[in-house]
N, C-alpha and C positions, 0 to 999 in steps of 0.2 A: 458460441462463447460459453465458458462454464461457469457454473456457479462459483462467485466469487470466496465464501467463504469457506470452500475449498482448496484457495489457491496458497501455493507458500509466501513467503515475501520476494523470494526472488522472480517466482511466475507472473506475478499481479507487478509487481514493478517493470517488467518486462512488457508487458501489455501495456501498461500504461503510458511507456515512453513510445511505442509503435503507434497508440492514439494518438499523443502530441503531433509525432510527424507528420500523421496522418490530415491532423485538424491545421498544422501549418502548411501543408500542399496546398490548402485552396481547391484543392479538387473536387470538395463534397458538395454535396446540394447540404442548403439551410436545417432539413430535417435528420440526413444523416448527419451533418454538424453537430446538432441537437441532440440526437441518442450517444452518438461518442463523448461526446462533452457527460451526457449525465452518467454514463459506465464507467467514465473517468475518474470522473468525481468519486465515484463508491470505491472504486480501486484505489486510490488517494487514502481515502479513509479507512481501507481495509488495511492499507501498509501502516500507517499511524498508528492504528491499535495494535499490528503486531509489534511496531516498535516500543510504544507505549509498554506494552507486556515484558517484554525484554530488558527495557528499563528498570522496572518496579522487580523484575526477578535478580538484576545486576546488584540492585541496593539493598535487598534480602540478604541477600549474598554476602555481602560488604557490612551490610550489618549483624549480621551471625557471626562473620570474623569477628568483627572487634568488640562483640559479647563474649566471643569465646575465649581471650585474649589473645586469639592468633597475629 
């Protein structure tokens, strides 16, 4: 597994929904349940902030237009 904050949004999201699958097979022992659930979780949250970032650059953005009077 790589270092997550490494990953783009679309790698890390990609990963993440292969966990889901993964944790809805049923197939895992408790403990592997356990570590995928928590690399999940960071993965989750690593998408968030990059969305979060993307957001806050879109209204930058949006707000530089409408200072500029574009």
């Amino acid at each position: 597994m790589s270092d997550i904050s490494e990953l783009s949004f679309e790698a890390a999201f990609e990963e993440l929904e292969t966990i889901v699958d993964r944790l809805e097979s049923g197939q895992l022992t408790l403990d592997a349940s356990v570590s995928l659930f928590e690399r999940g979780r960071q993965l989750a949250a690593h998408c968030q902030a990059i969305l979060d970032n993307a957001e806050l650059r879109v209204t930058q953005i949006d707000e530089n237009s409408l200072s500029n009077g574009e």
